[in-house]
LUMLUMDREN-2810 file (N, C-alpha, C; in Angstrom, 1 decimal):
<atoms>
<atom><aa>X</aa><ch>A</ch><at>N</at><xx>33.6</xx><yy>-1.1</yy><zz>-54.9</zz></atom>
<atom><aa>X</aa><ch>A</ch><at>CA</at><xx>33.0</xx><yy>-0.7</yy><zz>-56.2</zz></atom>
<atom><aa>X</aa><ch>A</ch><at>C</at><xx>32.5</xx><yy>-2.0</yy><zz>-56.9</zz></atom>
<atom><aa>X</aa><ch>A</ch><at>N</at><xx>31.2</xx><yy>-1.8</yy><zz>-57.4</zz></atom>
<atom><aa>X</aa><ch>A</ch><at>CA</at><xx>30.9</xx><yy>-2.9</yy><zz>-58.2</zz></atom>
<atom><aa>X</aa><ch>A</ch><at>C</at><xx>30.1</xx><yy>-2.5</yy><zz>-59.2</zz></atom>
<atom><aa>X</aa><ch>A</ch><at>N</at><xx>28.7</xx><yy>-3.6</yy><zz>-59.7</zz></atom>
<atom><aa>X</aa><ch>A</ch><at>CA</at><xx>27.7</xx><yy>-3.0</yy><zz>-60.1</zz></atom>
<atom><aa>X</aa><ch>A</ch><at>C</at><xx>26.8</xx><yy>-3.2</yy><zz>-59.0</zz></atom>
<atom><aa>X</aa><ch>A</ch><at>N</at><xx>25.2</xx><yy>-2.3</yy><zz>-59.0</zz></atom>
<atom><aa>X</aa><ch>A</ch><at>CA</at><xx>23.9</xx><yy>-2.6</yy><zz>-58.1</zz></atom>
<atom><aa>X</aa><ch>A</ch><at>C</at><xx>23.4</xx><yy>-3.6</yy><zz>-58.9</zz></atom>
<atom><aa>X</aa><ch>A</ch><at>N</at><xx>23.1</xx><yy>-4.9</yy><zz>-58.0</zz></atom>
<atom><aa>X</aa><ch>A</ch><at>CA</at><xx>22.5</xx><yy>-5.8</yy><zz>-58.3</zz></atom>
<atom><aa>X</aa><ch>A</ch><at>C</at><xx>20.8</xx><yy>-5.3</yy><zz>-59.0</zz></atom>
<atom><aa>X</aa><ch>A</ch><at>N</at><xx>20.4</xx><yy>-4.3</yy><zz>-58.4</zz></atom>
<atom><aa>X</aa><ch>A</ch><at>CA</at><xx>19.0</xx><yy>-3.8</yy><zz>-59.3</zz></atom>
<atom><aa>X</aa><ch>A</ch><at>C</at><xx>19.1</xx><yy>-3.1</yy><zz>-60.6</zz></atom>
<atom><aa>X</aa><ch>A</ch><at>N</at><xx>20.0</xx><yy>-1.8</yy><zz>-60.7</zz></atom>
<atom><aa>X</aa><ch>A</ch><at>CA</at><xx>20.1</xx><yy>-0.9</yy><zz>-61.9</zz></atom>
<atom><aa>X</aa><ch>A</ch><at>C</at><xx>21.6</xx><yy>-1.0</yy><zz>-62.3</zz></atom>
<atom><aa>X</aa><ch>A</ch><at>N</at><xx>21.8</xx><yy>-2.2</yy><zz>-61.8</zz></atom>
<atom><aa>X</aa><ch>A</ch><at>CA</at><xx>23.6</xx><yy>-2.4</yy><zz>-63.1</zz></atom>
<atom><aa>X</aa><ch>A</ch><at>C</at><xx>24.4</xx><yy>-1.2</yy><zz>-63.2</zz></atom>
<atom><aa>X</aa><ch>A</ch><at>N</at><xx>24.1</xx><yy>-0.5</yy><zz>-61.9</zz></atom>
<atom><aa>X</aa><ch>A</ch><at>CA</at><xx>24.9</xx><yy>0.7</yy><zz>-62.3</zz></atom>
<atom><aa>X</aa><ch>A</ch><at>C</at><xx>26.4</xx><yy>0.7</yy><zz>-61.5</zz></atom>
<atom><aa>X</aa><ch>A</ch><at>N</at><xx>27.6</xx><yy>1.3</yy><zz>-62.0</zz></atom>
<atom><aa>X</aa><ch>A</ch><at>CA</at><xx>28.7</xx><yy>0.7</yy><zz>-61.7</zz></atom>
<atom><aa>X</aa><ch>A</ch><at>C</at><xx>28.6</xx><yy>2.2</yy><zz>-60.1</zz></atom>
<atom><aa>X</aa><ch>A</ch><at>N</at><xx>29.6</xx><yy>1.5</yy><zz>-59.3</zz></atom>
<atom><aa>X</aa><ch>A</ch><at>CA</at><xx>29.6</xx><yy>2.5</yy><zz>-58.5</zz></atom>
<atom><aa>X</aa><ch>A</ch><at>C</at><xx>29.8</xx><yy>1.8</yy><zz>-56.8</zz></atom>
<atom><aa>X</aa><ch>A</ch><at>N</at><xx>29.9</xx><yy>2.7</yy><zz>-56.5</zz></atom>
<atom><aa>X</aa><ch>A</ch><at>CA</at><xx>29.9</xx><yy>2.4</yy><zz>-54.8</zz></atom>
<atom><aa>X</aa><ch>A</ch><at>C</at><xx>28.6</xx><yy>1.8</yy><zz>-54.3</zz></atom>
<atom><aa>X</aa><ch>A</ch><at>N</at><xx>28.9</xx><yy>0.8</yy><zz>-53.3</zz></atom>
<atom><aa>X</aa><ch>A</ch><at>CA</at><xx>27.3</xx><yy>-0.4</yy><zz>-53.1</zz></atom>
<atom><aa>X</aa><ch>A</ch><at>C</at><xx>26.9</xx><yy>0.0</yy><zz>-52.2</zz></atom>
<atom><aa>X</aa><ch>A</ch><at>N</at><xx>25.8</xx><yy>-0.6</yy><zz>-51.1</zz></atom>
<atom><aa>X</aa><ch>A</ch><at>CA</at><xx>25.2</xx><yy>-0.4</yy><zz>-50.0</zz></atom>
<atom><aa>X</aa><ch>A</ch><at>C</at><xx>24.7</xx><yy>-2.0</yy><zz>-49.8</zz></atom>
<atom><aa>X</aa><ch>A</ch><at>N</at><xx>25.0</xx><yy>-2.6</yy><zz>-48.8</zz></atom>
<atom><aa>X</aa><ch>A</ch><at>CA</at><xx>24.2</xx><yy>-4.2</yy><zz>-48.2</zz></atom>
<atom><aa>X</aa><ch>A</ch><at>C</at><xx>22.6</xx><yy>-3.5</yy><zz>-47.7</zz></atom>
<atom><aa>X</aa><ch>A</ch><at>N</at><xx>21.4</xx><yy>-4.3</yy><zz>-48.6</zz></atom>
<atom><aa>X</aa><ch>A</ch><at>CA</at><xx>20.3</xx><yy>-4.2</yy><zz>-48.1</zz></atom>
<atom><aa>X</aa><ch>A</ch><at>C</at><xx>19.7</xx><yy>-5.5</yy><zz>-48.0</zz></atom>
<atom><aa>X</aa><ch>A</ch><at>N</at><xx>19.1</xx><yy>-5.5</yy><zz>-47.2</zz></atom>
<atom><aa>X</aa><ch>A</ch><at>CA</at><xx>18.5</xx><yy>-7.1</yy><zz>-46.9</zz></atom>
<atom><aa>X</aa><ch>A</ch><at>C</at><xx>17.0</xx><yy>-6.9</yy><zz>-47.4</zz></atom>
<atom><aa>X</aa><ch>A</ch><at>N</at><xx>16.9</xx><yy>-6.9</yy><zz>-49.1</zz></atom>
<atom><aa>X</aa><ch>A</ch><at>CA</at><xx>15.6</xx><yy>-7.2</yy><zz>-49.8</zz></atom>
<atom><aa>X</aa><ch>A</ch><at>C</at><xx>14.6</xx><yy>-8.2</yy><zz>-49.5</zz></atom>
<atom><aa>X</aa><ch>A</ch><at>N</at><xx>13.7</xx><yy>-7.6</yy><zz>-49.1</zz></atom>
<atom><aa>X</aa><ch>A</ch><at>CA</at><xx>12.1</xx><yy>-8.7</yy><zz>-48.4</zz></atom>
<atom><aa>X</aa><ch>A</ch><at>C</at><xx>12.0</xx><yy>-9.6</yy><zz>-49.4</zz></atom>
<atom><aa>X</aa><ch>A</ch><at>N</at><xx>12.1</xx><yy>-10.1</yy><zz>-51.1</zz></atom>
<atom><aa>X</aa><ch>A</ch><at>CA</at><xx>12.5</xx><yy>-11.1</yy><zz>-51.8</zz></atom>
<atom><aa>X</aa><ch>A</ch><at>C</at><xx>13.5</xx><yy>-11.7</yy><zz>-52.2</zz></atom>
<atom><aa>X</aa><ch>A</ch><at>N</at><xx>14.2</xx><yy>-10.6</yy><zz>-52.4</zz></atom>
<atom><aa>X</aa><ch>A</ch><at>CA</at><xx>15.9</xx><yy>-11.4</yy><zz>-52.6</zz></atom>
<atom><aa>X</aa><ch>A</ch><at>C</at><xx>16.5</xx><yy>-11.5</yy><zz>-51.9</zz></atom>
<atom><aa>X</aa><ch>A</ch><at>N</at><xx>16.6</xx><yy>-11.0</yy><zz>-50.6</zz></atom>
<atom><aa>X</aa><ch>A</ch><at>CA</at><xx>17.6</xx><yy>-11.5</yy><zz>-49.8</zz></atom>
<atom><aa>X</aa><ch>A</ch><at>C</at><xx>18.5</xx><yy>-10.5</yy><zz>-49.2</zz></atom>
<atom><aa>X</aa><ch>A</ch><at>N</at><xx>20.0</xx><yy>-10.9</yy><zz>-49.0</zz></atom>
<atom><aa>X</aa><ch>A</ch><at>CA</at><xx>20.9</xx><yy>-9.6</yy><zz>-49.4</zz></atom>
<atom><aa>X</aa><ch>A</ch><at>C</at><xx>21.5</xx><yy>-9.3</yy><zz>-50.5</zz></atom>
<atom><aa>X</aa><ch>A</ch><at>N</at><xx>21.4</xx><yy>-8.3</yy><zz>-51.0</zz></atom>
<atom><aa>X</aa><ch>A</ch><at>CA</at><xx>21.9</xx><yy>-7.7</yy><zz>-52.0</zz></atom>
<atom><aa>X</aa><ch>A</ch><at>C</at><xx>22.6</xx><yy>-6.5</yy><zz>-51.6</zz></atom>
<atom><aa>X</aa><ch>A</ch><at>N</at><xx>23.4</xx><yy>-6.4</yy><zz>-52.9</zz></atom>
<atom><aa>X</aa><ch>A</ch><at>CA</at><xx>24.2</xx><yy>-5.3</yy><zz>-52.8</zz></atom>
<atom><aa>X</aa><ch>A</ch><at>C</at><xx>24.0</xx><yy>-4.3</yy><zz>-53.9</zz></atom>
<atom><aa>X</aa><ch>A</ch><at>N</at><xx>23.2</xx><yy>-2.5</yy><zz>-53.3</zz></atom>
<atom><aa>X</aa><ch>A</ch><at>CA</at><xx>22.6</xx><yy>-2.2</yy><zz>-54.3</zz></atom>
<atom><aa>X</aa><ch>A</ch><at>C</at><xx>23.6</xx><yy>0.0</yy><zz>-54.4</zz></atom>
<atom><aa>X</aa><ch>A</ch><at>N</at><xx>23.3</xx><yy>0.2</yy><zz>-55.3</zz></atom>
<atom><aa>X</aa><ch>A</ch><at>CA</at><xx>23.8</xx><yy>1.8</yy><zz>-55.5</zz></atom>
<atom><aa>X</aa><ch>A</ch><at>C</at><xx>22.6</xx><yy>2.6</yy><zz>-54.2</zz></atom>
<atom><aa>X</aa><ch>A</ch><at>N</at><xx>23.4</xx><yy>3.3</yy><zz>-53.9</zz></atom>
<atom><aa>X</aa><ch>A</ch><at>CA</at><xx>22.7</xx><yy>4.6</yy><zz>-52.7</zz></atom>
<atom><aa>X</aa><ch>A</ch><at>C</at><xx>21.2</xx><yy>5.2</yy><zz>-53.4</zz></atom>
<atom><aa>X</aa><ch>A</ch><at>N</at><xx>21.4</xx><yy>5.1</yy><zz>-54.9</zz></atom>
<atom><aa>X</aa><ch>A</ch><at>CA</at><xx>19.6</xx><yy>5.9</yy><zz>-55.0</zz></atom>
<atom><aa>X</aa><ch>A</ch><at>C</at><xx>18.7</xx><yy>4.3</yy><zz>-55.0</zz></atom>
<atom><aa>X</aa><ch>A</ch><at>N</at><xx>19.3</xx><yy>3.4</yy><zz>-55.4</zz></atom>
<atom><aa>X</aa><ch>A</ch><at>CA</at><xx>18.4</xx><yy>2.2</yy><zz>-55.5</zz></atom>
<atom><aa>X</aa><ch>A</ch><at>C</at><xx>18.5</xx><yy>2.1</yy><zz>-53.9</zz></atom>
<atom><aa>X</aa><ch>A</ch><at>N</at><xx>18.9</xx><yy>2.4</yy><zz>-52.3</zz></atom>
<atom><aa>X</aa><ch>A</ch><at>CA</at><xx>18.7</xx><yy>1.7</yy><zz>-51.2</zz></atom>
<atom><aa>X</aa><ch>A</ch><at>C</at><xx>18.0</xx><yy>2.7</yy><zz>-50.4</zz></atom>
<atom><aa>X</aa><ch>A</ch><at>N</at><xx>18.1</xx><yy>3.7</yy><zz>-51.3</zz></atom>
<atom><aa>X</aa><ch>A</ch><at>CA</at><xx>16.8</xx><yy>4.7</yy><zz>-50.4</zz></atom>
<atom><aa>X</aa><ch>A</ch><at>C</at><xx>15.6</xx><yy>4.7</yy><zz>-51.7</zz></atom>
<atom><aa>X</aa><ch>A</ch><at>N</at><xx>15.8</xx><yy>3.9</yy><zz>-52.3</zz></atom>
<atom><aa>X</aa><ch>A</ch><at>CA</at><xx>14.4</xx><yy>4.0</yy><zz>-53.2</zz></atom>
<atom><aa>X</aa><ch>A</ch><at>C</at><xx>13.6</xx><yy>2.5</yy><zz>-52.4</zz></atom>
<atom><aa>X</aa><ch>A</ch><at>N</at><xx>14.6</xx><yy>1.7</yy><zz>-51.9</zz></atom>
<atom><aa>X</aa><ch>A</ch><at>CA</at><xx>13.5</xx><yy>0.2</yy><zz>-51.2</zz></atom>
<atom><aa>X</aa><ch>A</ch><at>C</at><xx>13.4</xx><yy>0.8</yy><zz>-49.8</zz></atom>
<atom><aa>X</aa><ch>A</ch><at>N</at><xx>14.3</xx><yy>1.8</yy><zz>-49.2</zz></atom>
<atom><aa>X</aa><ch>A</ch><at>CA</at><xx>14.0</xx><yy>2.2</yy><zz>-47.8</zz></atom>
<atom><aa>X</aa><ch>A</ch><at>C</at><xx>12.4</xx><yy>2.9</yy><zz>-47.9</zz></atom>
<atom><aa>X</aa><ch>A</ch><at>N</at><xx>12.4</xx><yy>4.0</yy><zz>-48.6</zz></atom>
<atom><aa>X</aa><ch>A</ch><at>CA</at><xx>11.1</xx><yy>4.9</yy><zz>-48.9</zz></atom>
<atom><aa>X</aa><ch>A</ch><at>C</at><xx>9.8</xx><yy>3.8</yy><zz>-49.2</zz></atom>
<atom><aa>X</aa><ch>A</ch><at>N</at><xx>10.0</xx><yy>2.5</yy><zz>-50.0</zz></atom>
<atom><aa>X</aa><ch>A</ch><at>CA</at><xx>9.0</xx><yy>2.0</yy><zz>-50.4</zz></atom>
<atom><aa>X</aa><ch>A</ch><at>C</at><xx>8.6</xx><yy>0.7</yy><zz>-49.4</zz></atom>
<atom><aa>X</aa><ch>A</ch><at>N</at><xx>9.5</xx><yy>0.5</yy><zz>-48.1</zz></atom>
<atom><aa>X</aa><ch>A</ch><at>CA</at><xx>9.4</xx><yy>-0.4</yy><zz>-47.1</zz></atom>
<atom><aa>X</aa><ch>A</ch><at>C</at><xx>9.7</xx><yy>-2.0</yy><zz>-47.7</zz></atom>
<atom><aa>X</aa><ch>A</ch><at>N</at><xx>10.8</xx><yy>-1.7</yy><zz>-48.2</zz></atom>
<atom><aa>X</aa><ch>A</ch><at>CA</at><xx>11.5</xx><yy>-3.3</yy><zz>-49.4</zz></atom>
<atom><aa>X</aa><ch>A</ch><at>C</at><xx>12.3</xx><yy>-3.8</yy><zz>-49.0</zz></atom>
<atom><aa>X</aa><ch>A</ch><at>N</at><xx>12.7</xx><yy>-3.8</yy><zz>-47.6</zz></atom>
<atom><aa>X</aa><ch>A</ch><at>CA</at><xx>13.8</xx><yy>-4.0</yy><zz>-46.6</zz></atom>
<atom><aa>X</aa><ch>A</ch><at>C</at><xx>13.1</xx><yy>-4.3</yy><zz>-45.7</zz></atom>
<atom><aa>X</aa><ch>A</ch><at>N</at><xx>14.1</xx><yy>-5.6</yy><zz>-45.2</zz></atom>
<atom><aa>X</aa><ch>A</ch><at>CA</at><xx>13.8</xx><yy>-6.1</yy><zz>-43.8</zz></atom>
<atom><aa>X</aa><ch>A</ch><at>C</at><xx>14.7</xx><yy>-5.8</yy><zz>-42.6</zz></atom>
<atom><aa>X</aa><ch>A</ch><at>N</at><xx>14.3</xx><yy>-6.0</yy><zz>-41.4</zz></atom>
<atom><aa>X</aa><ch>A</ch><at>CA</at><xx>15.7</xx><yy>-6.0</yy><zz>-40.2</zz></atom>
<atom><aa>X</aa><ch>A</ch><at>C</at><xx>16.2</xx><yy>-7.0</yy><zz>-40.4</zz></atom>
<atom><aa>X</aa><ch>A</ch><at>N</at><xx>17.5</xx><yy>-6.6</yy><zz>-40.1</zz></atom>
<atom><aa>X</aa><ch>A</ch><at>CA</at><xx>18.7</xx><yy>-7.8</yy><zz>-39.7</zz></atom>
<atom><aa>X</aa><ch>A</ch><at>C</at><xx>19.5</xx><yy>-7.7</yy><zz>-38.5</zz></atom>
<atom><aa>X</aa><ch>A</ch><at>N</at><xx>18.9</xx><yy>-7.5</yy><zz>-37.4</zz></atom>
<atom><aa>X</aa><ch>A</ch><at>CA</at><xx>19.7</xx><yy>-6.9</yy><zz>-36.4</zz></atom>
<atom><aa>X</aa><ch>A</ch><at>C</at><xx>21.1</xx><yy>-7.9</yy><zz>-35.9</zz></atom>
<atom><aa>X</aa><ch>A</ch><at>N</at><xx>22.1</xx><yy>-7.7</yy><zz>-36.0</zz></atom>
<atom><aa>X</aa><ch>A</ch><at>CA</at><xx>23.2</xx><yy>-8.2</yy><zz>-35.7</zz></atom>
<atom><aa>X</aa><ch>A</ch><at>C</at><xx>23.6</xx><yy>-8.8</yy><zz>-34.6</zz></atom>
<atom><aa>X</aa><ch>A</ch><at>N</at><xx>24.7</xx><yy>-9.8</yy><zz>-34.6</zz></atom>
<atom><aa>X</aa><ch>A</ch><at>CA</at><xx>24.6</xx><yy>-11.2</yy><zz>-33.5</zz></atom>
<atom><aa>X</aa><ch>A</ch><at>C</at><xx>25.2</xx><yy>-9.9</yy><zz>-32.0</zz></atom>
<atom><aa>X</aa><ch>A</ch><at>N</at><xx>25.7</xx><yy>-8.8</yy><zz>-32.4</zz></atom>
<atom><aa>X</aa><ch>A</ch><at>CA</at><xx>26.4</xx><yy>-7.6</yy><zz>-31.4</zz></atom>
<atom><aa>X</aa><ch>A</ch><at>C</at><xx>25.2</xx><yy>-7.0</yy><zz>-30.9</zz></atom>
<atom><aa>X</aa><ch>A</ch><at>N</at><xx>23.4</xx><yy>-7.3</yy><zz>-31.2</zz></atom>
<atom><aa>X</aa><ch>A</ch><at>CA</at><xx>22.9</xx><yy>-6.5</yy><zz>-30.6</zz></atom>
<atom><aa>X</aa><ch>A</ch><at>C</at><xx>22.6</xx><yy>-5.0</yy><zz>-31.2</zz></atom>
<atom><aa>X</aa><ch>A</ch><at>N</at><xx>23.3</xx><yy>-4.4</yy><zz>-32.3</zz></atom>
<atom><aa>X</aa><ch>A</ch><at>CA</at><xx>23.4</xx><yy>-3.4</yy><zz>-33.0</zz></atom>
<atom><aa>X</aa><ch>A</ch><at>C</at><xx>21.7</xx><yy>-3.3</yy><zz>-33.8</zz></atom>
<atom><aa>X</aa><ch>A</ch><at>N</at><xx>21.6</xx><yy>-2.0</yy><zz>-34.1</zz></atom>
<atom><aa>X</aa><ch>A</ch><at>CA</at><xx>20.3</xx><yy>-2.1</yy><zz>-35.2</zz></atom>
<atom><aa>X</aa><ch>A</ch><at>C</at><xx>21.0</xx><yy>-2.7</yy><zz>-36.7</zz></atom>
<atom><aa>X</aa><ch>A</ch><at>N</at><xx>19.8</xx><yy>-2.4</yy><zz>-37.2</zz></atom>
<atom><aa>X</aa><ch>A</ch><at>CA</at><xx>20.0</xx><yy>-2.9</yy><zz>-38.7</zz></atom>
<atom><aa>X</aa><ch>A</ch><at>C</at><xx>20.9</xx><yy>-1.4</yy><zz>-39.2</zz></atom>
<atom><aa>X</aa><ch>A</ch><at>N</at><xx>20.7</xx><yy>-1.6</yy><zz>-40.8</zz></atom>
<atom><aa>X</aa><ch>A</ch><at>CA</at><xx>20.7</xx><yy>-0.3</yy><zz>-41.2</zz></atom>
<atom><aa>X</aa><ch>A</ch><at>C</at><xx>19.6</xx><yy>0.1</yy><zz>-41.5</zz></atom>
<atom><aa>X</aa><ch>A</ch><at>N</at><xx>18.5</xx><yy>-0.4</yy><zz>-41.9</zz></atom>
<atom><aa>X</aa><ch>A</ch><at>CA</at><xx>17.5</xx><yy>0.3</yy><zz>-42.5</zz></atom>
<atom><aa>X</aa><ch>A</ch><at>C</at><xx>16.4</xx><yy>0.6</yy><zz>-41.4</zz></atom>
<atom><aa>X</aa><ch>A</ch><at>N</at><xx>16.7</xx><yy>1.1</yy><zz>-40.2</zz></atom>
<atom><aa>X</aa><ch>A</ch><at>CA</at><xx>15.5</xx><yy>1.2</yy><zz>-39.2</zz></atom>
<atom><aa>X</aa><ch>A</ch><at>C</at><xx>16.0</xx><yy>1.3</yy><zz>-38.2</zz></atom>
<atom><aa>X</aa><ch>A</ch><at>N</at><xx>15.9</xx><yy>2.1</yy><zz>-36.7</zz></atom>
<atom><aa>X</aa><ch>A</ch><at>CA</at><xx>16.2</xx><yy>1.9</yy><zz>-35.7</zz></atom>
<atom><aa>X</aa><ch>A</ch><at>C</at><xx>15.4</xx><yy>1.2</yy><zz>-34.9</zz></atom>
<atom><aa>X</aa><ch>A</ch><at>N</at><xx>15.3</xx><yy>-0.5</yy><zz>-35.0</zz></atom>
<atom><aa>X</aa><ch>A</ch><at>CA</at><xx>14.7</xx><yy>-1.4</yy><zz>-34.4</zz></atom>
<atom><aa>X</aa><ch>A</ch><at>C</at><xx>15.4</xx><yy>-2.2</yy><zz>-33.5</zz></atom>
<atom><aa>X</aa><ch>A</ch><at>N</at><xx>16.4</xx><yy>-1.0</yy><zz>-32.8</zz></atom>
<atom><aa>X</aa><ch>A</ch><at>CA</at><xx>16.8</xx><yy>-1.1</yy><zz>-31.1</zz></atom>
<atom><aa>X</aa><ch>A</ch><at>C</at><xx>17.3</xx><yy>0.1</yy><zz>-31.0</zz></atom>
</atoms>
């Protein structure tokens, strides 16, 4: 539990890897509002795994 680093809202987080900020840690309607608008980058993992935001393996 925290706040989203975009809308300060308190609550359960999601790790997104923002195409300007970086990673952040944001609320579930703020990580499908940067998924829908393509505001996320891959981060595919040192295991080979996909990201979260994309099945880019």
């Amino acid at each position: 539990m925290g706040k989203c680093e975009l809308c300060s809202n308190e609550g359960s987080r999601m790790e997104a890897n923002h195409k300007e900020l970086g990673r952040i840690m944001v609320c579930q309607d703020c990580w499908v509002n940067l998924y829908d608008k393509n505001r996320m980058t891959c981060s595919v993992d040192a295991s080979g795994g996909s990201c979260s935001c994309c099945s880019c393996r």
